[in-house]
N, C-alpha and C positions, 0 to 999 in steps of 0.2 A: 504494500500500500504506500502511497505517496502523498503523506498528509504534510506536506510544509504548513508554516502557518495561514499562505493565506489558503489554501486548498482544504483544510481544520475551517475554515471560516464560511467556504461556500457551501459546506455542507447545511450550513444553517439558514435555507434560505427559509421567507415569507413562511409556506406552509409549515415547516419543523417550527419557527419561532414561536406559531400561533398556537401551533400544541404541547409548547416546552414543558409549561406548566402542571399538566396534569400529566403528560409522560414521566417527567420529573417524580413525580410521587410516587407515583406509581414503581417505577425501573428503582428507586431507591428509596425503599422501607425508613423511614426516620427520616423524609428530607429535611420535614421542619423543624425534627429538636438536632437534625447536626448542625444548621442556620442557627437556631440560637446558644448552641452551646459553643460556636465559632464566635459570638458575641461576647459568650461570659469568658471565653480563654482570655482573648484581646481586653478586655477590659482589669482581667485580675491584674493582665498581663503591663498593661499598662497606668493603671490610675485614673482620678479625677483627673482630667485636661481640660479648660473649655477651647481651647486652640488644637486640638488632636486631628491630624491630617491621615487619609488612610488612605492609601491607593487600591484598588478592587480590580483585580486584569482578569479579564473572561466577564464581566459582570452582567453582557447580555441576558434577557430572560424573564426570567420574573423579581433578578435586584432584594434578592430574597435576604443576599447577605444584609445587604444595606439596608433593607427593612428591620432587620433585628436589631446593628449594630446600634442605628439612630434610635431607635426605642430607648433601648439601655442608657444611652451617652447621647443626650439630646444635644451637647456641646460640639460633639465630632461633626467634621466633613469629609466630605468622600469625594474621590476622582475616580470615575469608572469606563474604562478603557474596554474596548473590545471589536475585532475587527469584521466583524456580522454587520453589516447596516440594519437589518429586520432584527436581531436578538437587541442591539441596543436602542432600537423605537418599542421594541415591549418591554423591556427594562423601564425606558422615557413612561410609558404611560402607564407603570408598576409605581415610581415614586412620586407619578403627577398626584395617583390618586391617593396615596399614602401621606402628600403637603412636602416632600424632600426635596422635589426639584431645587432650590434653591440654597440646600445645604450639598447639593452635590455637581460637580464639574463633570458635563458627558464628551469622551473623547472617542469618536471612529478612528482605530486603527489599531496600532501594536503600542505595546511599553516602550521601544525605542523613535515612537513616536514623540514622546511624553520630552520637553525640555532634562538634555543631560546636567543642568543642577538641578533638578527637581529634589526637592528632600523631603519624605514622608516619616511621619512616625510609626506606620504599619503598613502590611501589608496583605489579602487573600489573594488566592490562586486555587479557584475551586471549580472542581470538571473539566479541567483544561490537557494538564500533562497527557493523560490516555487518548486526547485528540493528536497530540504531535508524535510523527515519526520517529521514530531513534531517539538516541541517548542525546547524542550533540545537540540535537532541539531544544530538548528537555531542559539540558544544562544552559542552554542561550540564554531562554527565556527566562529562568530564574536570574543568571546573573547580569538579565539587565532590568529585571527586578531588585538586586541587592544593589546595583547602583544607585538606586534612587530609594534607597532605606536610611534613615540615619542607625550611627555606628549602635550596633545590639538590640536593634529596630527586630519587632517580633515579625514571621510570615505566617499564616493559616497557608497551607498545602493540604488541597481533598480532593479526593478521584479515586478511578479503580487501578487498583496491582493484580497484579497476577496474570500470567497468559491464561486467558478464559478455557482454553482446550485441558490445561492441565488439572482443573479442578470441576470435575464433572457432575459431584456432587452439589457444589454452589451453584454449575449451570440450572445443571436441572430443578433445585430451587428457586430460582431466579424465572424461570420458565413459570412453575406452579404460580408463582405471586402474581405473573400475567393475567393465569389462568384464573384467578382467586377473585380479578377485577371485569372478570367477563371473557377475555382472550378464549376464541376456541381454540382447539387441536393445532389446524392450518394455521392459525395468525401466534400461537404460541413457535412452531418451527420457524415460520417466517422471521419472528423476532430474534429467535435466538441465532440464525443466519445473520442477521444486520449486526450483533454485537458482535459475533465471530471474524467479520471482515471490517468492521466500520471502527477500530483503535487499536493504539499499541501500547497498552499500558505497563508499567515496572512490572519487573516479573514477581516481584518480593517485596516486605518491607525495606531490606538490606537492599533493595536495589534504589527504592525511593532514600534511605539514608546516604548512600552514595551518592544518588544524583543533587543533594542539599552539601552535602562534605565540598563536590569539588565545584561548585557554586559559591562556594564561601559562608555556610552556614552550619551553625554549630546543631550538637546531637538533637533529635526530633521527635518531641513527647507524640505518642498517638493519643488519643482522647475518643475517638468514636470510629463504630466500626459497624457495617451491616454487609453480610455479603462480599463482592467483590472491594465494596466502596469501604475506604480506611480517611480519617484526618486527622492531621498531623501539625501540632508548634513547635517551628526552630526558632532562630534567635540568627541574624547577622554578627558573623566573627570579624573581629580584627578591626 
């Protein structure tokens, strides 16, 4: 498969955006308490701020981080980055209707779009990595995420590990839960075809700890787990 980032991008056109939301739920058991429990890490993690800047890359969607985080820390603001034009107009009209717009900056394209001083206090990177190819990707995009951290700046990292084929027990769970939501037979195969070809996610958690090591990011507490889907807080080193 040949997902660079923008080809990770065109997948998400109009139609997938318009059903992000409840596929979302659905493909991942717990969406809404790993969204708020990505709120409560960043916040322990951080403190009272009323100035607290958080960069959100992938945030196309439903902007679900950023609905929780703003709940909690009514102080923070967010830059939300993502190179989808459709995933980040449902996002746009996730925090129109939420009153956010205005505590947050919408940017179409990549992180190294983002001005090179940009200095944030945090950062998420949530469902992204298992869209991009290879390792080299993976490690891009993080460190040009760490560029624009400040020094010991926390990251949220969530997505799926594992090569799907090698865990066939979680497939076939993962299937059932389709099924559990109405999925027949046919559309439960069909699905589990689209996840088989459609990412490349870490094969491991040692493989996601690696890809943070040589990014520049110190060791990687996990905190929530369902299935394929694992998430994880490092901390920028050095």
């Amino acid at each position: 498969m040949n997902s660079s980032p923008l080809n990770a991008a065109e997948k998400f056109d109009t139609s997938r955006a318009n059903e992000y939301g409840r596929q979302s739920r659905i493909a991942l058991a717990g969406y809404d308490a790993c969204h708020d429990l990505i709120a409560c890490m960043l916040a322990a993690s951080l403190g009272n701020s009323s100035s607290t800047k958080i960069l959100v890359v992938g945030a196309g969607g439903t902007a679900q981080e950023i609905i929780a985080m703003a709940k909690l820390e009514p102080g923070w603001h967010f830059t939300a980055v993502d190179p989808s034009e459709p995933m980040l107009e449902a996002a746009k009209q996730q925090l129109e209707a939420n009153n956010l717009l205005e505590r947050t900056t919408m940017q179409l394209g990549h992180v190294e779009d983002l001005a090179a001083d940009a200095s944030y206090d945090a950062a998420t990177l949530i469902g992204v990595l298992h869209h991009l190819d290879g390792d080299d990707t993976k490690r891009e995009i993080l460190r040009s995420i760490r560029a624009r951290l400040k020094p010991g700046a926390p990251l949220i990292v969530a997505g799926n590990q594992y090569a799907y084929a090698s865990q066939p027990l979680l497939l076939a769970a993962w299937g059932q839960r389709w099924r559990q939501h109405g999925a027949n037979s046919d559309e439960v195969k069909a699905k589990l075809g689209k996840i088989l070809q459609g990412a490349d996610p870490p094969h491991s958690e040692a493989a996601v700890q690696k890809l943070l090591h040589d990014a520049g990011f110190g060791g990687a507490t996990r905190f929530f787990s369902s299935l394929f889907w694992s998430a994880w807080l490092t901390c920028k080193t050095g």
